[in-house]
N, C-alpha and C positions, 0 to 999 in steps of 0.2 A: 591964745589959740591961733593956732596959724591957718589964713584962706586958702584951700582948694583953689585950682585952677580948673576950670568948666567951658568946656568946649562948645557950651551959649550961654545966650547970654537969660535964657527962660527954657523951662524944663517943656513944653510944649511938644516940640519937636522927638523929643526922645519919648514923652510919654505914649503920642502917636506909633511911632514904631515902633514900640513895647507891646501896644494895643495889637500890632499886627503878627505878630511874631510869637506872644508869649503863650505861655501854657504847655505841656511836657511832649505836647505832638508835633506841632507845627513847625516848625524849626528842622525834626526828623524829615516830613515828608516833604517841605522845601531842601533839603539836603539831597535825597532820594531824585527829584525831580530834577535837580541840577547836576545829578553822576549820571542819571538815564533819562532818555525821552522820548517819545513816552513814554508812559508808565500805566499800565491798566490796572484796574482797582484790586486783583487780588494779588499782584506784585506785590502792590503796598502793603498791602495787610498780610504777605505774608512776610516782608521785610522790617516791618516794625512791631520787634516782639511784644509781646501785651496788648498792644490796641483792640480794643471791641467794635464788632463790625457801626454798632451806632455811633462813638466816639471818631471814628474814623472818616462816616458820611460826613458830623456834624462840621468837624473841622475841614473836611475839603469842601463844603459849602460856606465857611465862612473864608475860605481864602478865596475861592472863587468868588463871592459878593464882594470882597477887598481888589478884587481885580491884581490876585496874585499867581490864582493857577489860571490853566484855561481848562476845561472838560467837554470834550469830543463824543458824543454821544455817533454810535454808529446804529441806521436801521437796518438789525439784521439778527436772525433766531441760529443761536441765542444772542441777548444785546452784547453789543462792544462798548467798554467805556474807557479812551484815555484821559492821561493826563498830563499836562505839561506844564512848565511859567511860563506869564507870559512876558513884556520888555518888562511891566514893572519887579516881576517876581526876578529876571534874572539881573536886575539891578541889588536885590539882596545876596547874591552870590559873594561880593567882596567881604561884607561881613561874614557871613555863614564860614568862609574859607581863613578871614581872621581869627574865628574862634576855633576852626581845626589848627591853625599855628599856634596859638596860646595853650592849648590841649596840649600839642604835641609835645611843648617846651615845657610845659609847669608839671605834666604826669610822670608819677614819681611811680609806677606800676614797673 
């Protein structure tokens, strides 16, 4: 059997980033946030087909507590709410944007 080459040396680091990223949403509305910015909440939810309004909050509160969006709460009737990355979130751009080139190249559509 022949070794893999592994870009560390302990799965740690990627599992951490996986933990940040994964799941069918996040990925889209850090995607979203890095083509526009801000982005107010029914932007989102009208640009990410399927999402449900509580799936939608759930995950922008957990990139917000990761310290990956920011959310700008405006006081004013009716509320405003944006949203943006913040350094750490537009530190995942380079990836996000590797996987539109791996898309672009391997889709056979």
């Amino acid at each position: 059997m022949q070794e893999k080459m592994c870009f560390v040396s302990n799965k740690e680091p990627f599992e951490y980033t996986l933990s940040i990223i994964s799941g069918k949403w996040k990925l889209k509305i850090i995607y979203l946030l890095a083509c526009i910015t801000p982005v107010r909440y029914n932007m989102l939810k009208k640009d990410i087909d399927g999402i449900t309004h509580k799936m939608l909050s759930t995950q922008l509160k957990e990139l917000e507590q990761e310290d990956i969006i920011l959310r700008n709460e405006y006081p004013q009737v009716p509320p405003k709410v944006e949203y943006s990355l913040t350094p750490k979130g537009e530190s995942l751009i380079p990836i996000v944007m590797a996987m539109c080139s791996w898309g672009k190249e391997h889709n056979r559509k």
